[in-house]
N, C-alpha and C positions, 0 to 999 in steps of 0.2 A: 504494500500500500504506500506509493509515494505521496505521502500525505498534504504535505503544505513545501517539498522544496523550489516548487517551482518559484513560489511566492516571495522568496528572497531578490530574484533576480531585477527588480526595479526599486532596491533598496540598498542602496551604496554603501553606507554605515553598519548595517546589521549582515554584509557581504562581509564586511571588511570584520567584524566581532563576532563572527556565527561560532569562533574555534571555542567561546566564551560558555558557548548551552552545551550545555549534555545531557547521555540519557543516562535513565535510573539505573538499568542493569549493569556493572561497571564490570571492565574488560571485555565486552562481548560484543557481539555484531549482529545485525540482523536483518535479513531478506528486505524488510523493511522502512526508508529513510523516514525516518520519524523525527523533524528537528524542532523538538521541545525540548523542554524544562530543563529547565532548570538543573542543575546539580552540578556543581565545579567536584572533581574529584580530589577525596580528602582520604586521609589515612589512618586507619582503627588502632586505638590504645591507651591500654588502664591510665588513667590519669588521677594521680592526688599528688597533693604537693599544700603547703602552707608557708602563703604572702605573708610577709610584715604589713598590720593593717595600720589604716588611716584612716581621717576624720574628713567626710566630703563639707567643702562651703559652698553649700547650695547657691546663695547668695551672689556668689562672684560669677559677675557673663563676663565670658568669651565675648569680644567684636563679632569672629566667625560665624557664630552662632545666631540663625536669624530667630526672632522671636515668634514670627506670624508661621513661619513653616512647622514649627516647632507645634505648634496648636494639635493636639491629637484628633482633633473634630475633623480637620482639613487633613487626614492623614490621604499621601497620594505617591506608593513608590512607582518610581519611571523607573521599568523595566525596559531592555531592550525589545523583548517580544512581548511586547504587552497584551499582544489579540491571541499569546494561548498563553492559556492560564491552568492548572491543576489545584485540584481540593482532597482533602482527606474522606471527604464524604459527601452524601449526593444531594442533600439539602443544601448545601452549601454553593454545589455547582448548580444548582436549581436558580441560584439567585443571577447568575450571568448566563444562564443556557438560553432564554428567551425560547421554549416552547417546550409543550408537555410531552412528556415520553414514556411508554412502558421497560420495566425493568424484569427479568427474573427471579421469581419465587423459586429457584430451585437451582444449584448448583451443584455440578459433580462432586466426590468424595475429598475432600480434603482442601477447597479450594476456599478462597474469601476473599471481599476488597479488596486492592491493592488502593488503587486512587480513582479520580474521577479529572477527565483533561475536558478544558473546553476550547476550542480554535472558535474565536470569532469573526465577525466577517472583517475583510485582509484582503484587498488590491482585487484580485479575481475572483472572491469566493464570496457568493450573495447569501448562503447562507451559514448561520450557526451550525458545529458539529459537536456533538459528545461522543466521547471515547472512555469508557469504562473498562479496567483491569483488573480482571481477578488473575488470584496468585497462590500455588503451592508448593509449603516448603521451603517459604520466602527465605534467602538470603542464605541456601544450603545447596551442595553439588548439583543437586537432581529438584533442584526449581524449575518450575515450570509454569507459563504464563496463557491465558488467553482474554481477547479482548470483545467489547462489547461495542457498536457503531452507529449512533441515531443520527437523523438530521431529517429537516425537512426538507431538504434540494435530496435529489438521485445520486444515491451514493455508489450506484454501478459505475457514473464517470469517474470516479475515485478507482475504480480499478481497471481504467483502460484508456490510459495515457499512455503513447509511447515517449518514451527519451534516450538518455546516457541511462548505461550500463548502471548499477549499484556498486558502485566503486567503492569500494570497502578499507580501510586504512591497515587493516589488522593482517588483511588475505594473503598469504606468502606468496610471492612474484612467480614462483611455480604454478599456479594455477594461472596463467596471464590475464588478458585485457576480459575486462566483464562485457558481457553481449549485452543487445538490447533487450530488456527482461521483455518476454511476451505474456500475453491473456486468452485464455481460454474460458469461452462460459457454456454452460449446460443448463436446460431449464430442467429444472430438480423438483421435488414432491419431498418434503422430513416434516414428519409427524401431520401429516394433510395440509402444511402448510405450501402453497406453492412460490415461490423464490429461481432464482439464479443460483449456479454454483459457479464461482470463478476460481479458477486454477491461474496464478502466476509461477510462473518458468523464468529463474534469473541464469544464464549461460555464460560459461568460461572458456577462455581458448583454450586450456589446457586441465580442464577438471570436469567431474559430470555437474550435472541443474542440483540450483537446491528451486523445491519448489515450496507455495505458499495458498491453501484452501480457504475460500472464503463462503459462507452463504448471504444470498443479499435477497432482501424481503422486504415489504408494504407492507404496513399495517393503518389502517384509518388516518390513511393522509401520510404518517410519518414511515422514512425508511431508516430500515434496520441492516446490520451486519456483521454478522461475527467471524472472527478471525481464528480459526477452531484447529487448523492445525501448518505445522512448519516442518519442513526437510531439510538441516541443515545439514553442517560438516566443520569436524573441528579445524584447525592450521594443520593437521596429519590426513587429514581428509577423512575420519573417522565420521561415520553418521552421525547425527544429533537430532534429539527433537525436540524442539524449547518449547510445542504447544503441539497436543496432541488429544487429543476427546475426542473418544469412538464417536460411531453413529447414533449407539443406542443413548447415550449420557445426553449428545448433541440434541437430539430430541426428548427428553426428559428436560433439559433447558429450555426447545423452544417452546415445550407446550406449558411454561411455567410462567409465561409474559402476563404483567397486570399495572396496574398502576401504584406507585407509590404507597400510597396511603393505604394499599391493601395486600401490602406485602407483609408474611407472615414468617417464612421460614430461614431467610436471607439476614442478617444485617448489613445496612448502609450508612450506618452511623459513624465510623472511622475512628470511633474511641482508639484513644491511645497511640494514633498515628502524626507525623508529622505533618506541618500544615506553611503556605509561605502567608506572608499579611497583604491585604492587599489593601484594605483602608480601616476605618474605627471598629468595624466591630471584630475583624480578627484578633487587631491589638489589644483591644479590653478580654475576648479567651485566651490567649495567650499568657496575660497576666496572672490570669485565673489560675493560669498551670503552673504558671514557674512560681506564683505568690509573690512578687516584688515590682516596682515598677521598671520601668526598660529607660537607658539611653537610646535614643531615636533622631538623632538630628538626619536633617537631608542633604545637606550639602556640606563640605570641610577643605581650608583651608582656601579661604577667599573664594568659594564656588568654582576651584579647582577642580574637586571633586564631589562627584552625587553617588546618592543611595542608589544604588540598581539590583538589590533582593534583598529582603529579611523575609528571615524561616524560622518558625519556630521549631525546635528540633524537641524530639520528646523519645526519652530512652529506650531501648527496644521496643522500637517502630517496624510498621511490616509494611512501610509505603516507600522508605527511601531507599536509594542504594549509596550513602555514603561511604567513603574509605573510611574516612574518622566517625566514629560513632561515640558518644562522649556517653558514659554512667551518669549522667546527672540532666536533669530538662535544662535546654539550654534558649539562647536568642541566638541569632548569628545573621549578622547586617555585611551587608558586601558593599564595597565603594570603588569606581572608577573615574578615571581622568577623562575628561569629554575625548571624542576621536580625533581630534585636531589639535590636540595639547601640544604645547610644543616646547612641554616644560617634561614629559613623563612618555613612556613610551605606551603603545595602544591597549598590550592586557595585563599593564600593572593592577594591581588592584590591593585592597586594604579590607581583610576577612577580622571582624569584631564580636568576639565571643562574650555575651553576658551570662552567669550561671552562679549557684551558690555554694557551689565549691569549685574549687581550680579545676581546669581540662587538660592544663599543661605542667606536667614538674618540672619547674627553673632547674633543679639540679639535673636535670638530661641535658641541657643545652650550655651549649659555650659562653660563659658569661663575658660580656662585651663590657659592662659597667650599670652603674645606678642612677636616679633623678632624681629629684625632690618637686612636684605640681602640684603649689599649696597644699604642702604638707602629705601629699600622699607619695608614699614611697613604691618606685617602679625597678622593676628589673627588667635588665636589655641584655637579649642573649640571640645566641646563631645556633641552627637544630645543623650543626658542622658533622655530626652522625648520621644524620639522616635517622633520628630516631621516629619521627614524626611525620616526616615525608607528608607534609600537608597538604603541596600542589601536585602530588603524585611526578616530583621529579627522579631523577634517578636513573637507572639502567637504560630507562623508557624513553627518556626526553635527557639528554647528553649535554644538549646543545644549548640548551635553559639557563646561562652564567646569570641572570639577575641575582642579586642578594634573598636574604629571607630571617626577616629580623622578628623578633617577638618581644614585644612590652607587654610586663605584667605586674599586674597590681592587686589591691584588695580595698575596695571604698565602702563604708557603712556595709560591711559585713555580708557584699556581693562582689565576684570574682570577675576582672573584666581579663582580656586579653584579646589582644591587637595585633596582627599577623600581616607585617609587609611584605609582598612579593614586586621586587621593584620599588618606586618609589621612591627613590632615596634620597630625596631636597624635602628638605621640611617636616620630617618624619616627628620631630619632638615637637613641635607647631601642632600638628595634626594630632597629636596625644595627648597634649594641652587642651584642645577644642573636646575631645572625648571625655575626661577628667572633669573640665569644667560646663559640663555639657547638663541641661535638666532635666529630671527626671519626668517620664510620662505615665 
């Protein structure tokens, strides 16, 4: 399903930052160009450690710090992809999906939520899509995923576009150049419902097809599509199959369609899952979770730089694929340099960890030296081990020489920490504005 790449192509700035999205599943690849969400790749590990605390002076502004942005009422992060967005749960996606949909009452053995994406309408797509993923076995060898596809436009042209090949990043140069994936449909009967079956075929100069099944269905107006099963192959060319549910399961899902409100056997609620903010009322759950109020500024250092994600991260979650996954409910604000900066380079960025106990031990990291920012005491160190491998550099990425600095602190008896990648003018400026930054 090449979802939405085509959509980039008359957007110069989010061409030039796409390397910035990523998807959930982390190291993998799939039939599929799906360029959503969110998630910069971070790196999993125990973390405790105990800051020398300090006394925050609410009192003292920052210049940097605008007051009117700062207003949680007018909460508004500018996202690069702003028109797709993901929710923990389906009430939630309800409120940006703009039309009514049926969901299944019934899912195969072991399966549940994952998240809920919504693409809204974006340059050549007139309508709203929802994209529901269920997941089992989240985040273990033999996970396995499939998806769920409403909208009110014909989601059959959704799988029969020709283009470029699925060029894949990961696929060893032994398989050569990717073909043009091709489409096959069949008009199908599962469970007396009558639908399409679409078969994608992605081809290799040098490897066999992996292929990708779809059924595509009407229901009162709105179309349906689920994504039920995948043929892949590992980098050895071993088969794979990330989405796999028979016929018989396939149809115990579809004859399980109803509406919301009268769904009984499924949960949609996404308890205990991670979730991004996207305006005031994320921000007030959030709070609710972690129990404290948040640092939230939108802009830092002279509108240098702006907010472009906070996530509330919430501890074993079965929605994220993060590398780092922190023991404790966290915030985590992401900041970049507008594309044209000509002070920073394009995907430096500034990762801001809030949390009530530390995520990172100072004593893992090379310590660089200390500060004093009214009164509150910071340590400044280099992860020179690669203990923490935050931006997933390493073996992987060689070629990555930015810096990678961490300031950490302890203010009124919440744990902040500040993770430069790049940026290296003004970094104590910019820790300054965070420190002295007000609470929302």
């Amino acid at each position: 399903m090449e979802k939405d790449s085509e959509f980039f192509q008359n957007n110069n700035e989010m061409k030039r930052r796409i390397t910035m999205i990523a998807k959930f599943r982390k190291g993998s690849y799939k039939l599929s160009a799906v360029a959503i969400i969110l998630v910069l790749a971070l790196s999993g590990i125990i973390l405790t450690n105990a800051l020398k605390s300090g006394k925050n002076t609410e009192s003292t502004v920052d210049p940097n710090v605008g007051s009117k942005k700062e207003n949680s009422s007018s909460l508004k992060v500018e996202r690069l992809n702003d028109w797709a967005k993901w929710f923990p749960n389906l009430a939630r996606a309800k409120d940006f999906s703009g039309f009514q949909f049926k969901v299944p009452d019934y899912l195969p053995p072991g399966y549940q939520l994952q998240n809920v994406e919504v693409l809204e309408k974006y340059i050549n797509r007139i309508d709203n899509q929802v994209t529901i993923t269920f997941v089992s076995n989240f985040g273990k060898q033999d996970e396995k995923k499939f998806e769920l596809l409403a909208s009110k436009g014909n989601l059959l042209q959704t799988y029969s576009r020709s283009g470029a090949g699925d060029v894949r990043s990961i696929a060893p140069a032994s398989w050569g150049n990717a073909q043009v994936r091709s489409y096959k449909q069949d008009e199908v009967s599962y469970a007396g419902i009558k639908g399409t079956l679409v078969t994608q075929i992605q081809n290799y100069e040098h490897h066999q097809p992996e292929r990708e099944k779809s059924f595509v269905w009407q229901d009162e107006g709105i179309w349906y599509a689920t994504n039920y099963y995948s043929e892949n192959h590992s980098r050895e060319g071993r088969p794979e199959f990330w989405t796999k549910i028979s016929q018989g399961e396939l149809e115990k899902f579809l004859l399980s369609f109803t509406f919301p409100q009268q769904i009984q056997n499924v949960s949609y609620d996404g308890k205990g899952n991670s979730f991004p903010l996207y305006d005031q009322k994320d921000l007030l759950e959030a709070k609710k979770i972690l129990g404290f109020k948040v640092k939230l500024p939108i802009e830092l250092w002279n509108n240098q730089l702006k907010l472009t994600d906070s996530v509330l991260l919430q501890a074993g979650d079965q929605n994220t694929g993060y590398n780092f996954r922190p023991d404790a409910d966290s915030i985590k604000n992401i900041y970049h340099a507008e594309y044209n900066s000509k002070i920073y380079k394009l995907n430096d960025e500034l990762t801001f960890y809030q949390s009530k106990v530390p995520i990172v031990n100072a004593a893992k990291l090379s310590a660089i030296r200390t500060l004093d920012i009214n009164g509150i005491n910071i340590s400044v160190g280099e992860d020179n081990n690669n203990v923490y491998n935050e931006y997933g550099r390493g073996t992987t990425n060689k070629k990555d020489t930015r810096s990678q600095t961490y300031y950490l602190w302890k203010q009124n008896d919440i744990y902040y920490t500040a993770i430069f990648l790049g940026l290296d003018k003004n970094q104590e400026e910019m820790v300054k504005t965070l420190v002295l930054a007000p609470l929302q």
